[in-house]
Steps between C-alpha positions, in 0.01 A plus 500: 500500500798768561816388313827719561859482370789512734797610285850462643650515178374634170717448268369519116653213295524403138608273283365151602298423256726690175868346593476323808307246596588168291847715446675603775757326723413506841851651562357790251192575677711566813744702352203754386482732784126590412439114546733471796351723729151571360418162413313395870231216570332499846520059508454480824229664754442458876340719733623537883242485745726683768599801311210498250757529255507315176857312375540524165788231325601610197648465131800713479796432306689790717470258797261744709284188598229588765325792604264611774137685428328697738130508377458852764773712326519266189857529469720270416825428697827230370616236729857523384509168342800610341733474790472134463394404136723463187465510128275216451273554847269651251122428607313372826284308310213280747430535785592774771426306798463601859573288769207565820805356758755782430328766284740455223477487117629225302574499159750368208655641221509393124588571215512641106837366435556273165739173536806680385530663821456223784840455581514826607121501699560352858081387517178655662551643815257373759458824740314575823446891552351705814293792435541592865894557480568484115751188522557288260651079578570302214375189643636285120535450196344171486549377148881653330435690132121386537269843634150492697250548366227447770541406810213325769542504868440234785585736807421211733741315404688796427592438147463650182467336130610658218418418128833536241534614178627503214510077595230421719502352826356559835797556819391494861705740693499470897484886595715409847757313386519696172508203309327382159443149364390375163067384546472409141511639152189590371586583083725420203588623189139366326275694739555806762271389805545823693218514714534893600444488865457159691345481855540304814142350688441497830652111509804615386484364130665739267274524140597525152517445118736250316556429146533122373840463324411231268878425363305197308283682261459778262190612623353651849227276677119602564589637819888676481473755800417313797436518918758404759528526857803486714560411888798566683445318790539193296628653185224385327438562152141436329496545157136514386354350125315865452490818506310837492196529257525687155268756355308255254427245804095509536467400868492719736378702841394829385390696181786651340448895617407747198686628319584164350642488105661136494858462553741790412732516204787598661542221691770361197634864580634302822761288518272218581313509150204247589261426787681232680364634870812673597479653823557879543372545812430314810302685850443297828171503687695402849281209479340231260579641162759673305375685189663519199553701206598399102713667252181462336252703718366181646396540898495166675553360873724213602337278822824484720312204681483251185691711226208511279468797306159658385470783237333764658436749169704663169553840672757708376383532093828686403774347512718384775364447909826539701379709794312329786458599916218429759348750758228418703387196284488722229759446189581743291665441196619665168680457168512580116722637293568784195295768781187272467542397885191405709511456934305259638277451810344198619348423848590164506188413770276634181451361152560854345830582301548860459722628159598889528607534107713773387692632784602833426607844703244715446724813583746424215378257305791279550435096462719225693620311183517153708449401865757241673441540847165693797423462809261654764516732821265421815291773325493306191669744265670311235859594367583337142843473407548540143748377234694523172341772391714584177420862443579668864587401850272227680298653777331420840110489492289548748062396518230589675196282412124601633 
């Protein structure tokens, strides 16, 4: 295995953990000009098949959004995302999606933005972006003082879903007619659903997470994270009674791959605390099955013909599973957290699950603190975005397995 760091920016930072984290104001983080400009996450990841090069969404509280890598000259080059954003377009979050029919990127915007400042923040910005001519079309903001942060696509149909937060809910926005409409809401103020990045199948059903209000009691039920599946043909909604398996759930497909040590500590790190199966990571096979991945490290596949769902194996050991893409049959997958990040690779024709531990740049040394986001060339070199890193800028990562 060949692990390299891509640095666009390289900014040392300090401070986090003595006065600012628990402390600050988000208003103060983004008056730090260290923090401002150095503070970068690559959240989102998506390689091009035309130009070979790899789009890069990122976590930039300067508004300089997305950025193209060329894996030849390994340079990075900015979109100008600042012709368009304002002050609270700060991060393209999930996914950078590319549409086969026109060759464009989509994407939406969201945000780091506390309550005090909504009236002022117009919403995410749901954008469409060619790489062959650099424009940019606004195509909505589909849900006003709410941002996006995922989006899934049904190019078919030719329309585009986008998940909300700080309040959850799921809008369907027709990319013709530049239009969005309310699907559902998917969370509440007792439990953030977020399900990362949803997908469409091949029938047109658009797949998710929700999370059960329960405005009658004091406690959460057995199951609190939960399936559903939405038409728009019909605008039919199926909410389903479970959800995605958790870590301490015995049945299941595979052996758990080594290195295995139980379920990490720094899951209550998160802001999910406990093992409930939230999602953090969903990848489409094209046809039977989408597989999904847990907050928790839990790998597991969802039938798309009967909706039941089958734990496949616990596979990412350290904390967090939020990155997810198919090549070939093959998914690759990778998580963790505090630099203890692992990749994944499974042939999903084989019973094998393969854990690369410790992903580090031989060259410098340098770790990715966390992974959010990979995916996979036609050569099968993987690109890992990583995130919050608290003591320098984020950077690109690039793998070459055997």
């Amino acid at each position: 295995m060949v692990v390299k760091a891509h640095a666009l920016r390289n900014q040392r930072l300090e401070g986090w953990r003595e006065r600012i984290v628990g402390r600050w104001t988000y208003r103060e983080l983004a008056a730090d000009r260290d923090w401002f400009h150095g503070w970068i996450s690559f959240d989102a990841v998506t390689c091009d098949p035309r130009d070979g090069a790899v789009y890069c969404g990122l976590n930039s509280l300067d508004g300089d959004l997305l950025y193209r890598f060329d894996p030849r000259t390994e340079r990075f080059e900015s979109l100008n995302t600042q012709r368009w954003a304002d002050a609270y377009d700060v991060k393209i979050h999930r996914t950078i999606l590319r549409n086969p029919a026109d060759g464009c990127l989509y994407f939406g915007t969201s945000m780091l933005h506390d309550m005090d400042q909504q009236q002022h923040a117009a919403g995410g910005k749901l954008m469409r972006f060619d790489p062959a001519t650099g424009r940019y079309d606004l195509l909505d903001v589909p849900a006003p003082r709410l941002y996006l942060q995922s989006i899934a696509a049904d190019w078919s149909r030719g329309l585009i879903y986008s998940f909300t937060y700080p309040a959850e809910a799921v809008y369907q926005t027709d990319i013709g007619a530049r239009r969005s409409t309310l699907v559902a809401y998917v969370g509440n103020g007792i439990l953030l659903a977020q399900p990362h990045n949803a997908v469409v199948d091949r029938h047109g059903w658009l797949w998710g997470t929700w999370a059960e209000t329960r405005a009658w009691d004091e406690r959460l039920g057995l199951q609190p994270v939960r399936l559903f599946k939405y038409h728009p043909d019909d605008h039919c909604l199926v909410c389903f009674g479970h959800g995605l398996p958790r870590w301490k759930d015995k049945r299941q497909l595979l052996a758990d791959p080594a290195p295995s040590r139980g379920l990490s500590d720094v899951l209550a790190e998160t802001r999910h605390q406990q093992d409930f199966g939230f999602c953090d990571s969903m990848a489409y096979d094209g046809g039977r099955y989408i597989y999904a991945s847990t907050v928790a490290g839990v790998l597991s596949r969802i039938d798309t013909e009967t909706g039941k769902v089958e734990k496949i194996a616990n596979a990412i050991a350290t904390g967090r599973f939020p990155a997810l893409a198919m090549r070939d049959g093959i998914l690759y997958g990778a998580g963790g957290m505090h630099g203890r990040t692992q990749l994944m690779r499974w042939d999903t024709r084989s019973e094998a699950i393969e854990i690369y531990p410790d992903l580090v740049d031989q060259a410098t040394g340098e770790r990715p603190a966390r992974i959010h986001d990979l995916d996979a060339d036609h050569q099968h070199r993987i690109y890992l975005g990583e995130n919050d890193n608290h003591e320098r800028s984020s950077f690109l990562w690039s793998v070459t397995l055997d």
